[in-house]
Every structure is written in structure tokens, then in C-alpha cells.
NUKOLMI-599891 format. One record per atom (N, C-alpha, C): residue number from 0; chain; atom name; x, y, z. Coordinates in Angstrom, 1 decimal. Example, Ala and Ser with C-alpha at 12.3 -4.5 7.8 and 13.67 -1.06 7.14 Angstrom:
2
finu pos=0	unit=A	site=N	x=13.2	y=-5.7	z=7.8
finu pos=0	unit=A	site=CA	x=12.3	y=-4.5	z=7.8
finu pos=0	unit=A	site=C	x=13.2	y=-3.3	z=7.8
finu pos=1	unit=A	site=N	x=12.8	y=-2.2	z=7.1
finu pos=1	unit=A	site=CA	x=13.7	y=-1.1	z=7.1
finu pos=1	unit=A	site=C	x=12.9	y=0.0	z=7.9
This chain:
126
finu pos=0	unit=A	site=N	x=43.4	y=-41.1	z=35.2
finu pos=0	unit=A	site=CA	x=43.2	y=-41.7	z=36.4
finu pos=0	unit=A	site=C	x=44.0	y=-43.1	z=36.4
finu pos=1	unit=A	site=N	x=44.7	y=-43.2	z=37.6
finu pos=1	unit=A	site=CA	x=45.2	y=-44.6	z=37.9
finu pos=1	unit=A	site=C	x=44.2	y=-46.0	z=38.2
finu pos=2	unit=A	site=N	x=43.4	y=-45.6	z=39.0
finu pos=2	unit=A	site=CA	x=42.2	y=-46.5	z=39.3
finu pos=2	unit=A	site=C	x=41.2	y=-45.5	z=40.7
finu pos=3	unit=A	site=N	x=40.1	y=-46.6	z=40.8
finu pos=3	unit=A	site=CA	x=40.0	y=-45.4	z=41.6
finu pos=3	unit=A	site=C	x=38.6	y=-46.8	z=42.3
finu pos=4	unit=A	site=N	x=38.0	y=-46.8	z=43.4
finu pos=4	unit=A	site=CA	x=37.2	y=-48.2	z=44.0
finu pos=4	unit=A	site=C	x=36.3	y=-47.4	z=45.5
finu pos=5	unit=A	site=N	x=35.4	y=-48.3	z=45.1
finu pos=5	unit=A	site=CA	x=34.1	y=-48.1	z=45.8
finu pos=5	unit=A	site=C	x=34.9	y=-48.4	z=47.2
finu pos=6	unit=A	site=N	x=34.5	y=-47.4	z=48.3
finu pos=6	unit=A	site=CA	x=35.6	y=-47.7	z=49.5
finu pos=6	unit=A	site=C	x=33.9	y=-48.6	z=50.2
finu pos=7	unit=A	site=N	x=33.9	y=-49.9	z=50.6
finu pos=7	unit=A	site=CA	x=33.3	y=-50.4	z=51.4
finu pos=7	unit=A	site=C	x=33.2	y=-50.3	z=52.9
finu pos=8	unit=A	site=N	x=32.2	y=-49.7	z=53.2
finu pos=8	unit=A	site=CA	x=32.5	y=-49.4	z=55.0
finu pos=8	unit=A	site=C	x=32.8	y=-50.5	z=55.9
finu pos=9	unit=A	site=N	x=33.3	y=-50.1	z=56.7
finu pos=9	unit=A	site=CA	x=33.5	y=-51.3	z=57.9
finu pos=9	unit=A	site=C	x=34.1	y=-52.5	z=57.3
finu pos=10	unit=A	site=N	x=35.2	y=-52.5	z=56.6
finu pos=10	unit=A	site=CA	x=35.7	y=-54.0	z=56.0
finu pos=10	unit=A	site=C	x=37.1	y=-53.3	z=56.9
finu pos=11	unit=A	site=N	x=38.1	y=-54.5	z=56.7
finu pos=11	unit=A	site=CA	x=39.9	y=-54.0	z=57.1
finu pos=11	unit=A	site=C	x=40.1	y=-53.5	z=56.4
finu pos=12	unit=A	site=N	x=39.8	y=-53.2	z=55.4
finu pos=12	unit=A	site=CA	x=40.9	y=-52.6	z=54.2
finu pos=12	unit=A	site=C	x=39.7	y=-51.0	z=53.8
finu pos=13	unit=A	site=N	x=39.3	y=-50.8	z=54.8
finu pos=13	unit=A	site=CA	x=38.3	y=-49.4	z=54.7
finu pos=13	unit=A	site=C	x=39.0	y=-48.5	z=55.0
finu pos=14	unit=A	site=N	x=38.8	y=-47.4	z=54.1
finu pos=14	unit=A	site=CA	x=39.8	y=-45.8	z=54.4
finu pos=14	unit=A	site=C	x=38.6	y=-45.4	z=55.3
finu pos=15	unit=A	site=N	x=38.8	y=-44.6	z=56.1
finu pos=15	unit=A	site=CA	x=37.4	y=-43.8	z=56.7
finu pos=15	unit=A	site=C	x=38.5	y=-42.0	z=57.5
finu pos=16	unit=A	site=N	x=37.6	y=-41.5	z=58.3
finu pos=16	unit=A	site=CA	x=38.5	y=-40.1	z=58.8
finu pos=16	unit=A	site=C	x=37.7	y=-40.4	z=59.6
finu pos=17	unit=A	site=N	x=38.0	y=-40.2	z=60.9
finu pos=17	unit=A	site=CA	x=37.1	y=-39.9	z=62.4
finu pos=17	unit=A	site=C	x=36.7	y=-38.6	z=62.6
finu pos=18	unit=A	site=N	x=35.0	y=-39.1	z=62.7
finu pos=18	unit=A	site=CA	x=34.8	y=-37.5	z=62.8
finu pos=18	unit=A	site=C	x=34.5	y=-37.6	z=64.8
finu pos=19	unit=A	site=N	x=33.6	y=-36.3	z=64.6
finu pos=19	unit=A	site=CA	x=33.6	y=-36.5	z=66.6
finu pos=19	unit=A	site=C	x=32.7	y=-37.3	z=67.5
finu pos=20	unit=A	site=N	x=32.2	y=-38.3	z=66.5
finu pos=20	unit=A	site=CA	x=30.9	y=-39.5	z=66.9
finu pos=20	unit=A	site=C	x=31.4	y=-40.7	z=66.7
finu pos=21	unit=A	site=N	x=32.1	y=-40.8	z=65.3
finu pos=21	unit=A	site=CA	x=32.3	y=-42.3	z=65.1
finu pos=21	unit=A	site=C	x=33.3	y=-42.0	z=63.8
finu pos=22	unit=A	site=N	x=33.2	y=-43.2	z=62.9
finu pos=22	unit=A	site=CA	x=34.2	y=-43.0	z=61.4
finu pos=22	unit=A	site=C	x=33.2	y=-42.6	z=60.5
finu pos=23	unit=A	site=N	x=33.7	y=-41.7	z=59.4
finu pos=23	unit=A	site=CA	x=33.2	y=-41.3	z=57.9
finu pos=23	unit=A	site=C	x=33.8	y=-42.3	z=57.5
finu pos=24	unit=A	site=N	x=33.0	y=-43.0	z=56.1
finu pos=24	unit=A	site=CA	x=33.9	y=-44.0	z=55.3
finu pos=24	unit=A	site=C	x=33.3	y=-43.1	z=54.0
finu pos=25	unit=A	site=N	x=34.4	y=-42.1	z=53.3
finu pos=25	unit=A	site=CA	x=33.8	y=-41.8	z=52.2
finu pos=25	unit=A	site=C	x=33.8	y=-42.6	z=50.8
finu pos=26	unit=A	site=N	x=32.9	y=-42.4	z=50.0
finu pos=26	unit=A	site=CA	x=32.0	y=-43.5	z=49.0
finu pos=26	unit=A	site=C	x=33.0	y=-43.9	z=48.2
finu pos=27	unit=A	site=N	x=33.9	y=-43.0	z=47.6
finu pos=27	unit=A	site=CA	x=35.0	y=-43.4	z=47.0
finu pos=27	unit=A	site=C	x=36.4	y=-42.6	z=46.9
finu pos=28	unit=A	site=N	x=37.1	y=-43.7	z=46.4
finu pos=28	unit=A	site=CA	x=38.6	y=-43.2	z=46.5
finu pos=28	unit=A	site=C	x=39.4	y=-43.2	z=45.3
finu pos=29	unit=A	site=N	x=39.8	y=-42.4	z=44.5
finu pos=29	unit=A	site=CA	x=40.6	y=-42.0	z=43.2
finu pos=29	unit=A	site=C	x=41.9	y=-41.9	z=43.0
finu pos=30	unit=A	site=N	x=42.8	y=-42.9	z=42.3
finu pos=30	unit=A	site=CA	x=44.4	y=-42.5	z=42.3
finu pos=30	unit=A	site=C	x=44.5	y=-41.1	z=41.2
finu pos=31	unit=A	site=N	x=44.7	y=-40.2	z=41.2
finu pos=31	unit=A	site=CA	x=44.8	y=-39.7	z=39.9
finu pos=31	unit=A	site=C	x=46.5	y=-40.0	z=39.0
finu pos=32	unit=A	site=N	x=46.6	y=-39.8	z=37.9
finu pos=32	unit=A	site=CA	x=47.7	y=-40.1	z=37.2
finu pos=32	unit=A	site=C	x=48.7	y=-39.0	z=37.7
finu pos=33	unit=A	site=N	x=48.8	y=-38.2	z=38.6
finu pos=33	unit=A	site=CA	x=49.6	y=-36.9	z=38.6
finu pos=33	unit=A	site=C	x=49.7	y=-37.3	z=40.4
finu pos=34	unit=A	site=N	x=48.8	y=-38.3	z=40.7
finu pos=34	unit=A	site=CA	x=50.2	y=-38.9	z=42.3
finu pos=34	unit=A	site=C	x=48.7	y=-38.5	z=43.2
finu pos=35	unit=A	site=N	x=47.8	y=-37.5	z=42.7
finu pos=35	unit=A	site=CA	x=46.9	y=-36.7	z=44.0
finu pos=35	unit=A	site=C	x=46.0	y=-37.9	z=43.9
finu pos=36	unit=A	site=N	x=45.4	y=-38.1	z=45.2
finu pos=36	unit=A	site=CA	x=44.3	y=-39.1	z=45.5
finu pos=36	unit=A	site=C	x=43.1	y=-38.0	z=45.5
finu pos=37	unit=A	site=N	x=42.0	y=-38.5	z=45.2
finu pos=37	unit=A	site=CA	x=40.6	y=-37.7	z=45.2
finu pos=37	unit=A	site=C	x=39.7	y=-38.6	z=45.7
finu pos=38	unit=A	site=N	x=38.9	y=-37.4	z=47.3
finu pos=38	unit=A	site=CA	x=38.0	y=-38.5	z=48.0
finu pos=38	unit=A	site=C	x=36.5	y=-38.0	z=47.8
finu pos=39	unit=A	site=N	x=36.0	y=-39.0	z=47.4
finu pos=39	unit=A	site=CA	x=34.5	y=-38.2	z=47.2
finu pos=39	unit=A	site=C	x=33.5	y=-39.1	z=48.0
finu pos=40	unit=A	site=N	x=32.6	y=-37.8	z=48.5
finu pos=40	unit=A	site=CA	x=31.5	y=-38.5	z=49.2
finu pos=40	unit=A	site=C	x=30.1	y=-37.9	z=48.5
finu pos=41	unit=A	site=N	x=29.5	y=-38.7	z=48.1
finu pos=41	unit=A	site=CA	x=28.0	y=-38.2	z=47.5
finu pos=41	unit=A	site=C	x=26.7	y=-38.3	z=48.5
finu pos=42	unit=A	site=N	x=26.4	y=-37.5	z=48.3
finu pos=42	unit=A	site=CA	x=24.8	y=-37.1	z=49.3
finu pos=42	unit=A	site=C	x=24.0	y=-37.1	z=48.8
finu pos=43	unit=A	site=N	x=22.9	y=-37.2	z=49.0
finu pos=43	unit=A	site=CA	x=21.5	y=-37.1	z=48.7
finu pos=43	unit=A	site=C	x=20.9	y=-35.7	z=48.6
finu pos=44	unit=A	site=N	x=20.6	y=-35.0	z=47.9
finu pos=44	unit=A	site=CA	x=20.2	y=-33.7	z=48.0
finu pos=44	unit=A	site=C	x=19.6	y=-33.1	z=49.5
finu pos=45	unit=A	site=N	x=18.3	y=-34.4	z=50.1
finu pos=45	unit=A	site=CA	x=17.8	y=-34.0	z=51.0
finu pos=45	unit=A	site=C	x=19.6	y=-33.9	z=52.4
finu pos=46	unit=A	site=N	x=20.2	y=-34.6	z=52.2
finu pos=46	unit=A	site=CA	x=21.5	y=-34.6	z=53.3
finu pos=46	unit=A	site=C	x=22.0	y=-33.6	z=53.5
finu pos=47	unit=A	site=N	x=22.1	y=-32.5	z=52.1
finu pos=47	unit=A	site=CA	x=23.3	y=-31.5	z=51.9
finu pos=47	unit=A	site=C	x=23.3	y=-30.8	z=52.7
finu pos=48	unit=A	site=N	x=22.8	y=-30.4	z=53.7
finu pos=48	unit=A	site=CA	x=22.2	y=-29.1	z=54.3
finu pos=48	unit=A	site=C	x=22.3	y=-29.7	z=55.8
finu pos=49	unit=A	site=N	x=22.9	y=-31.4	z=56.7
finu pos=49	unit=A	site=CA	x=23.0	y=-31.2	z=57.8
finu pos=49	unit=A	site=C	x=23.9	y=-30.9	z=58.9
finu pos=50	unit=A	site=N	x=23.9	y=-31.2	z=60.0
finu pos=50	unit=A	site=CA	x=25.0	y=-31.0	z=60.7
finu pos=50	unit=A	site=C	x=26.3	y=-32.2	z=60.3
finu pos=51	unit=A	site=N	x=25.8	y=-33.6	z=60.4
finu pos=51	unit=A	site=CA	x=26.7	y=-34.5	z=59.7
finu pos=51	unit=A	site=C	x=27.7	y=-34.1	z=58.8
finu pos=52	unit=A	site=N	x=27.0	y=-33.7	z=57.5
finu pos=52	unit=A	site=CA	x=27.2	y=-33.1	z=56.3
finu pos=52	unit=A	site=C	x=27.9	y=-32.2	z=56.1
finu pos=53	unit=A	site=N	x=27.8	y=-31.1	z=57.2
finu pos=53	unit=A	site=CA	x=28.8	y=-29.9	z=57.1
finu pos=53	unit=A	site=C	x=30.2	y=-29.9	z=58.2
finu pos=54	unit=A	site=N	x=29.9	y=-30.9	z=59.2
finu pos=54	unit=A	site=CA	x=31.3	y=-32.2	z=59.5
finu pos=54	unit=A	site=C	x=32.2	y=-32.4	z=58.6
finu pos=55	unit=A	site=N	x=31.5	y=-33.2	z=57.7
finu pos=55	unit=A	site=CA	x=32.3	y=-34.3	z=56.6
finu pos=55	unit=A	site=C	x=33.2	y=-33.0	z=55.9
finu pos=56	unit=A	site=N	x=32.3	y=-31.9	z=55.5
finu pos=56	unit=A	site=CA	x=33.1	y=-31.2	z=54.4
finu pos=56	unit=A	site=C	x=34.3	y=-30.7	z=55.7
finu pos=57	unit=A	site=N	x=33.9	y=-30.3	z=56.6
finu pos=57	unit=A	site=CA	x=34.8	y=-29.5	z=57.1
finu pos=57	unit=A	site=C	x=36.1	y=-30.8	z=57.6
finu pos=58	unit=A	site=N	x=35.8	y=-31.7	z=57.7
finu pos=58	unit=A	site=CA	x=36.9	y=-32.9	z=58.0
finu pos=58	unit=A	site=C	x=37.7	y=-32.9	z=56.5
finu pos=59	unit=A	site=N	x=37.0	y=-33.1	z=55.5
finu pos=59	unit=A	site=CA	x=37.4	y=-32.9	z=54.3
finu pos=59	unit=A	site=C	x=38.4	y=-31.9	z=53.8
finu pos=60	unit=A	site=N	x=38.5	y=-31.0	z=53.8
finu pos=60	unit=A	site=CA	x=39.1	y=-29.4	z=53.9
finu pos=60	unit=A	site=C	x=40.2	y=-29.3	z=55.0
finu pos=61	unit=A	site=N	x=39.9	y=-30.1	z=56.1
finu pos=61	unit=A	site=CA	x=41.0	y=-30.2	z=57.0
finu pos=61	unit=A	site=C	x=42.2	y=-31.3	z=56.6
finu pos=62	unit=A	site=N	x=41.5	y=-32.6	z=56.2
finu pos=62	unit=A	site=CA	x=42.7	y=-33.3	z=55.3
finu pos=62	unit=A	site=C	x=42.9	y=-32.7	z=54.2
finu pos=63	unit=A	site=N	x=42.3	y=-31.7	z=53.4
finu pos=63	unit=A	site=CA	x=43.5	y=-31.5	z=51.7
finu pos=63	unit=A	site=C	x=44.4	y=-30.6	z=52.5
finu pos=64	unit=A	site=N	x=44.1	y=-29.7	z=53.7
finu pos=64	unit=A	site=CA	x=45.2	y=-28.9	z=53.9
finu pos=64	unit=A	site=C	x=46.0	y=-29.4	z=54.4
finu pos=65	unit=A	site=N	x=45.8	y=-30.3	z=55.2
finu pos=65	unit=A	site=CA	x=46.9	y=-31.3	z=56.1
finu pos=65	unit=A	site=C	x=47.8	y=-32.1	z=55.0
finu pos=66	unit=A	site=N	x=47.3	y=-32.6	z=53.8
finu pos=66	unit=A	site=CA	x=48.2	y=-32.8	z=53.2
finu pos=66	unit=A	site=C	x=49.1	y=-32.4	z=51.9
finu pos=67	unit=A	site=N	x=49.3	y=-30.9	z=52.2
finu pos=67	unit=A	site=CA	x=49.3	y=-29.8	z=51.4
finu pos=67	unit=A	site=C	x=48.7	y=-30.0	z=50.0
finu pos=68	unit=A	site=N	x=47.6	y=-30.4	z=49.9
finu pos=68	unit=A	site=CA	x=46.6	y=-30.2	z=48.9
finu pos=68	unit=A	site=C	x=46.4	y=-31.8	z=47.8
finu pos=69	unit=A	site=N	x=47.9	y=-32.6	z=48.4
finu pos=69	unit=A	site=CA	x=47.9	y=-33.8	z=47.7
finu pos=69	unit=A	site=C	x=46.7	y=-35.1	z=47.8
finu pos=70	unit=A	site=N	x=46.0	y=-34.7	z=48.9
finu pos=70	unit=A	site=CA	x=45.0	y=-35.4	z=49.0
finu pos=70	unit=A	site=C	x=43.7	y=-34.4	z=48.4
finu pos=71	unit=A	site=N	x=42.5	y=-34.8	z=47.5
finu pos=71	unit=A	site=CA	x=41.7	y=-33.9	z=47.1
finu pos=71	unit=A	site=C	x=40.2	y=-34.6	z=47.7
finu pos=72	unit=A	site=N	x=39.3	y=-33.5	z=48.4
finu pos=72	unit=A	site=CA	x=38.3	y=-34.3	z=48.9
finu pos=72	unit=A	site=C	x=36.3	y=-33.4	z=48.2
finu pos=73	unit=A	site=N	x=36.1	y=-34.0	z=47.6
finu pos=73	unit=A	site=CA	x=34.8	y=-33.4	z=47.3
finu pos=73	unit=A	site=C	x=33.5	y=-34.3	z=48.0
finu pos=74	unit=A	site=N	x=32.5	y=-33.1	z=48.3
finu pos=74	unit=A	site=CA	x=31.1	y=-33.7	z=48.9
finu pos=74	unit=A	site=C	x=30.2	y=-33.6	z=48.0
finu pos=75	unit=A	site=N	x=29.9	y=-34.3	z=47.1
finu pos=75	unit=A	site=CA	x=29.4	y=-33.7	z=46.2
finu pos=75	unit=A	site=C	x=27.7	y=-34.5	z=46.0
finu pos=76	unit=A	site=N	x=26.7	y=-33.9	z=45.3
finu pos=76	unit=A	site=CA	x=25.4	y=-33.9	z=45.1
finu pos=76	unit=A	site=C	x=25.0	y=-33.6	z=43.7
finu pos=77	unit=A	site=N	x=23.8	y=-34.1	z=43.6
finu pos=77	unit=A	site=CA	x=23.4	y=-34.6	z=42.2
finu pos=77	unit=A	site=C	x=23.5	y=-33.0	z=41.5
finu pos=78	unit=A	site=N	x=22.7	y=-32.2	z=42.1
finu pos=78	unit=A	site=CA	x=23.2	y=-31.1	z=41.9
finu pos=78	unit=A	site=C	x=23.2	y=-29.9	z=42.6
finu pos=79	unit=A	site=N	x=24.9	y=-29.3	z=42.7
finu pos=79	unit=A	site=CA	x=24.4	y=-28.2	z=44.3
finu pos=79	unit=A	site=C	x=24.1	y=-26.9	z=43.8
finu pos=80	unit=A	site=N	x=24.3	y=-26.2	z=44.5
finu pos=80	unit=A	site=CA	x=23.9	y=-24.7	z=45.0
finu pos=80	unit=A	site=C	x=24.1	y=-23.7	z=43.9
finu pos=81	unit=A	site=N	x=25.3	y=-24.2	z=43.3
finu pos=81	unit=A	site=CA	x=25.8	y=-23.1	z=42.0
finu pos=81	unit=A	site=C	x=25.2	y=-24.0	z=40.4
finu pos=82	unit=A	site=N	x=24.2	y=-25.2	z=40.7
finu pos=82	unit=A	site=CA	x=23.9	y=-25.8	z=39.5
finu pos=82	unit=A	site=C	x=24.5	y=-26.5	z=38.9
finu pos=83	unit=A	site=N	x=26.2	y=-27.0	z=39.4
finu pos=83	unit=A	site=CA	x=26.4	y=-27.4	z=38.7
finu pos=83	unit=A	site=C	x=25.8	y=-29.3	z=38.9
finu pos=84	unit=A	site=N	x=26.1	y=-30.2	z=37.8
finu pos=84	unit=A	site=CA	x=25.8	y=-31.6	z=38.0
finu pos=84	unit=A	site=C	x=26.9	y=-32.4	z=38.5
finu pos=85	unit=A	site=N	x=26.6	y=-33.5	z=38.7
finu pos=85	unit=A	site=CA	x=28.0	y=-34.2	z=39.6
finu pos=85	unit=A	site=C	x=29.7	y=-34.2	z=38.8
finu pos=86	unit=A	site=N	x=29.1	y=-34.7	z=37.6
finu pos=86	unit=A	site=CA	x=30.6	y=-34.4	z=36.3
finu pos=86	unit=A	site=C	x=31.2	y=-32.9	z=36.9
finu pos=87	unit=A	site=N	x=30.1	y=-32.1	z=36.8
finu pos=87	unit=A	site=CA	x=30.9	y=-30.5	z=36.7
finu pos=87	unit=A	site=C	x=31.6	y=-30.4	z=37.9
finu pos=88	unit=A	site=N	x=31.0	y=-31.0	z=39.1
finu pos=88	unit=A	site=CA	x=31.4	y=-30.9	z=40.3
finu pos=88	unit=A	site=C	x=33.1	y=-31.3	z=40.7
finu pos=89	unit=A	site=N	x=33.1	y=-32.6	z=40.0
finu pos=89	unit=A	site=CA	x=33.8	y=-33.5	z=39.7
finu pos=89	unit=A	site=C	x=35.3	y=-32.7	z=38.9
finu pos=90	unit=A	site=N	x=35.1	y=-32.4	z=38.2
finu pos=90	unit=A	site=CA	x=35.8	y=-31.5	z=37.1
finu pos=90	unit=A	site=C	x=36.6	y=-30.2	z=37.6
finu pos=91	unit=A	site=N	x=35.4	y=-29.7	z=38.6
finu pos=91	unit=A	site=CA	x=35.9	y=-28.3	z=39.0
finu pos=91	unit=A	site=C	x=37.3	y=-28.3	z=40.1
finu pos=92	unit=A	site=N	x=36.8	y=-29.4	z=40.5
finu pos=92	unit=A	site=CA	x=37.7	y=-30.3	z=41.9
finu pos=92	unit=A	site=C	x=38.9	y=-30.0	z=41.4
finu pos=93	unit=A	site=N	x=39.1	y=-31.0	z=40.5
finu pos=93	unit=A	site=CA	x=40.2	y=-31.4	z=40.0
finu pos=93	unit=A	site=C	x=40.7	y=-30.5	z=38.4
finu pos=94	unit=A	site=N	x=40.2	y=-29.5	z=39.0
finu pos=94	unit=A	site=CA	x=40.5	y=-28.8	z=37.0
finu pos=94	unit=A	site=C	x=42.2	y=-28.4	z=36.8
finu pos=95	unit=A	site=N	x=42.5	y=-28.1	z=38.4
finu pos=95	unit=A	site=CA	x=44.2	y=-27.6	z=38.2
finu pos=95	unit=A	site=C	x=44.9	y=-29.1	z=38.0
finu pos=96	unit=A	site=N	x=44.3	y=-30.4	z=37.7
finu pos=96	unit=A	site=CA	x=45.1	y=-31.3	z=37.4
finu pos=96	unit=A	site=C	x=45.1	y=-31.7	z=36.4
finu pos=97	unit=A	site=N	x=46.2	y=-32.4	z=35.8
finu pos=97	unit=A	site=CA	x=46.2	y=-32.3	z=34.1
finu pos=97	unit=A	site=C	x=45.1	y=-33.8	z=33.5
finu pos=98	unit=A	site=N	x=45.0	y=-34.7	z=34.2
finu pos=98	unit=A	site=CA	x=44.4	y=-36.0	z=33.8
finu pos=98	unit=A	site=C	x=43.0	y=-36.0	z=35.1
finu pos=99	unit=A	site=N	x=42.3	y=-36.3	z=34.3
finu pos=99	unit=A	site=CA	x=40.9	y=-36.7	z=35.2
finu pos=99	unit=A	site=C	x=39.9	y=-37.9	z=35.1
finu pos=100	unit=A	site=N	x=38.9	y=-38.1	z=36.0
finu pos=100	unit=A	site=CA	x=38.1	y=-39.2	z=35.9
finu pos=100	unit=A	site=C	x=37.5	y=-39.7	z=34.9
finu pos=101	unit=A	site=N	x=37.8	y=-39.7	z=33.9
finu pos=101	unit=A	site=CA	x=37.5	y=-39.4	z=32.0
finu pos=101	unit=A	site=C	x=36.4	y=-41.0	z=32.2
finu pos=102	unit=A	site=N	x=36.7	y=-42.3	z=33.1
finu pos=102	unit=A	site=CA	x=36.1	y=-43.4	z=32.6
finu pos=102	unit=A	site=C	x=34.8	y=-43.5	z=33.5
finu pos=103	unit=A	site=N	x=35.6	y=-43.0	z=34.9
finu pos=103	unit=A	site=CA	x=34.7	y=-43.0	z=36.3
finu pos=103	unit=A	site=C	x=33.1	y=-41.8	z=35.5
finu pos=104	unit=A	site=N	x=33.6	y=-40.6	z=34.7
finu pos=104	unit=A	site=CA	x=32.9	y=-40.2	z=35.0
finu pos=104	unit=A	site=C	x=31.6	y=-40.3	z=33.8
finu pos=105	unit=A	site=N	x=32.3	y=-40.5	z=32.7
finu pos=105	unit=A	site=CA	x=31.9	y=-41.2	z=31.3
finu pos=105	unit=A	site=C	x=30.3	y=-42.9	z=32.5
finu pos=106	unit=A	site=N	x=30.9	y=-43.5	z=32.9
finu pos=106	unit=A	site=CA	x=29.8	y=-44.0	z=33.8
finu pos=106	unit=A	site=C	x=28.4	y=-43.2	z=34.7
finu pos=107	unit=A	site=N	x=29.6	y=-42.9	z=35.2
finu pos=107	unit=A	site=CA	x=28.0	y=-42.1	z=36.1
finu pos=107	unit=A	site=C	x=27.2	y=-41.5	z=35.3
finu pos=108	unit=A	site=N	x=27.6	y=-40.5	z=34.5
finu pos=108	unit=A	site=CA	x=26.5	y=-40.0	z=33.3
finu pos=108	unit=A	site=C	x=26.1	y=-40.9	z=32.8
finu pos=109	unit=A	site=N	x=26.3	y=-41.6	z=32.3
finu pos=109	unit=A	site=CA	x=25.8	y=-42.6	z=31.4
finu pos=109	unit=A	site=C	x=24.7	y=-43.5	z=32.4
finu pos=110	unit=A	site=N	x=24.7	y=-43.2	z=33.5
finu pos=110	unit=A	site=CA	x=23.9	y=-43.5	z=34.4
finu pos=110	unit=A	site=C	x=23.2	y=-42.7	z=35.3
finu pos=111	unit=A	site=N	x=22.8	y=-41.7	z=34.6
finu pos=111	unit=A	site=CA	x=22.0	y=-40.4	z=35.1
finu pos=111	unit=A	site=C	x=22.1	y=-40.0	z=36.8
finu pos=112	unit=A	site=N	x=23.7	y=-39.6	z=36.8
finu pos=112	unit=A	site=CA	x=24.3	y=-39.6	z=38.0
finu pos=112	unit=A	site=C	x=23.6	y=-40.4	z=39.4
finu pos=113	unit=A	site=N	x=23.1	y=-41.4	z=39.1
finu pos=113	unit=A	site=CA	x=22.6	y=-42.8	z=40.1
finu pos=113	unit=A	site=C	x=23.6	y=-43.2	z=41.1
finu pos=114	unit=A	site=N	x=23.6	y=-43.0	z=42.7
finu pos=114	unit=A	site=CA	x=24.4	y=-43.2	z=43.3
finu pos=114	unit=A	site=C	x=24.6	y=-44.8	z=43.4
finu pos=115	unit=A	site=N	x=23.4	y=-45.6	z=43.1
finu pos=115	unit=A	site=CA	x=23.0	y=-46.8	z=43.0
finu pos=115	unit=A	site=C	x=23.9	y=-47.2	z=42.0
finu pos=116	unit=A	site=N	x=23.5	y=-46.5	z=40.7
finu pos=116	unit=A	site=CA	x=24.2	y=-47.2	z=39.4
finu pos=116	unit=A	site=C	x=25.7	y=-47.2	z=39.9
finu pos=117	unit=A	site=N	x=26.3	y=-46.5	z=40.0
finu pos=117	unit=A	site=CA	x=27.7	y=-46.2	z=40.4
finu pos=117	unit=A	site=C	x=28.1	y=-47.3	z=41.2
finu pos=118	unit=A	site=N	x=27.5	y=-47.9	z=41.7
finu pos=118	unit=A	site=CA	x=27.7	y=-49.2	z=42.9
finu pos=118	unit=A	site=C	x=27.8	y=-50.7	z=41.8
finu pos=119	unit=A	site=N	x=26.6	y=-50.5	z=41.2
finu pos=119	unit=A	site=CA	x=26.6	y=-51.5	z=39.7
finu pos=119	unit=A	site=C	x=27.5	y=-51.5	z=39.2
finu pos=120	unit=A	site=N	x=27.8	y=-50.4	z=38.3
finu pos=120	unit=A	site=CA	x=28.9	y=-49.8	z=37.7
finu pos=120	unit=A	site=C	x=30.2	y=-50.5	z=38.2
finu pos=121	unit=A	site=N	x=30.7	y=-50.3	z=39.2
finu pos=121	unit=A	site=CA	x=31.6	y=-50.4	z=40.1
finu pos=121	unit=A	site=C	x=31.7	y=-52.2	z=40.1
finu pos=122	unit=A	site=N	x=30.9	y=-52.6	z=40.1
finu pos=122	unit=A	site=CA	x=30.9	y=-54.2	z=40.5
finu pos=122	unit=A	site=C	x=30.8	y=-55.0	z=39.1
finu pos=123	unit=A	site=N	x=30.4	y=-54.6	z=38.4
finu pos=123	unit=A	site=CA	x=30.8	y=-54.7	z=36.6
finu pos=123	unit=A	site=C	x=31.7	y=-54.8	z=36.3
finu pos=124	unit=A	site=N	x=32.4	y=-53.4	z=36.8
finu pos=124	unit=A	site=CA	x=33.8	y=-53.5	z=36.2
finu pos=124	unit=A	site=C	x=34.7	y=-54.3	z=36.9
finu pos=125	unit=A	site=N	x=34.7	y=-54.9	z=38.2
finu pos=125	unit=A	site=CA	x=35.6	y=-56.1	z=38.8
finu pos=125	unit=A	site=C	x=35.2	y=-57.3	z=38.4
């Protein structure tokens, strides 16, 4: 990974995607060392399942195609449907690429996938 930063909502320098109500600002943004950016948004387990939620993925899915796959966007949860945990989630995303979130994700575990810690995390390391 090149670097990768806690995207802050509602600042000037915020990425977000318009959805059909207002802006998504997803939670973070990833250079990977192979050029592809990776966008993740993490939910709360109780979120995974709403209409918001199944927006975001589908806005999601609409930008990696739009940019023939060079943009990578995961929704990811502590842990979803097929079991896996946030790392696996994380991993699976990005498995066709040769370099991955080795430090980003070395944190979050080490922080028993805490969407909270990750914000710590994140402000530690600046």
C-alpha cells in the first residue's frame, strides 16, 4: 500500500459519491502500490441489511465498473454473511492484487476490528 486516510466528511478535501438523497463520504480511502485505489465503507452489523446500505453497495459496484475495475470499493462488516472477518473481507477484495493493506490491516486486528479504534489508529499515526 502507498498510503491510505480516514476520508473526513464534509471537509473540502472530502471524496464522497452522490447517492439519490445527498453525498456518501466513504470511511476510507487506499492508494494501493499497483495504481488501484480501494474504497471502504464499514457498517455496523445492525446497518447491513438497509435500504441506505444496499445504495452505497450498489453506487459502489457502479464506480469499480465505471472505472474499469481500477477503482476497488468494499462495504464491509465486522462480520458478514459468508463469515468472513473484516481482514478476510479486506483480502478477498483485493486478492487479484499483488500488494495489500499489510499495515492498515495488521491495526485493525490488533484492534479487534473497532471501527472506533481505527479512527485512534488513524490519528496516531499522523
Amino acid at each position: 500500500m502507498k498510503f491510505w486516510f480516514r476520508n473526513i466528511p464534509q471537509t473540502k478535501s472530502s471524496f464522497f459519491i452522490q447517492t439519490s438523497t445527498d453525498k456518501f463520504y466513504p470511511d476510507f480511502i487506499a492508494k494501493l502500490k499497483n495504481g488501484k485505489i480501494l474504497i471502504i465503507e464499514y457498517k455496523g452489523e445492525y446497518l447491513s441489511d438497509t435500504k441506505d446500505t444496499e445504495e452505497k453497495i450498489n453506487l459502489g459496484k457502479f464506480f469499480e465498473d465505471k472505472s474499469s475495475n481500477e477503482v476497488l470499493f468494499l462495504l464491509a462488516i465486522k462480520k458478514d454473511s459468508q463469515g468472513r472477518n473484516l481482514r478476510a473481507q479486506i483480502l478477498d477484495k483485493i486478492k487479484d492484487n499483488q500488494y495489500f493493506l499489510k499495515s492498515l490491516l495488521q491495526k485493525i486486528m490488533h484492534r479487534n476490528n473497532s471501527y472506533e479504534n481505527i479512527f485512534i489508529i488513524h490519528n496516531r499515526c499522523n
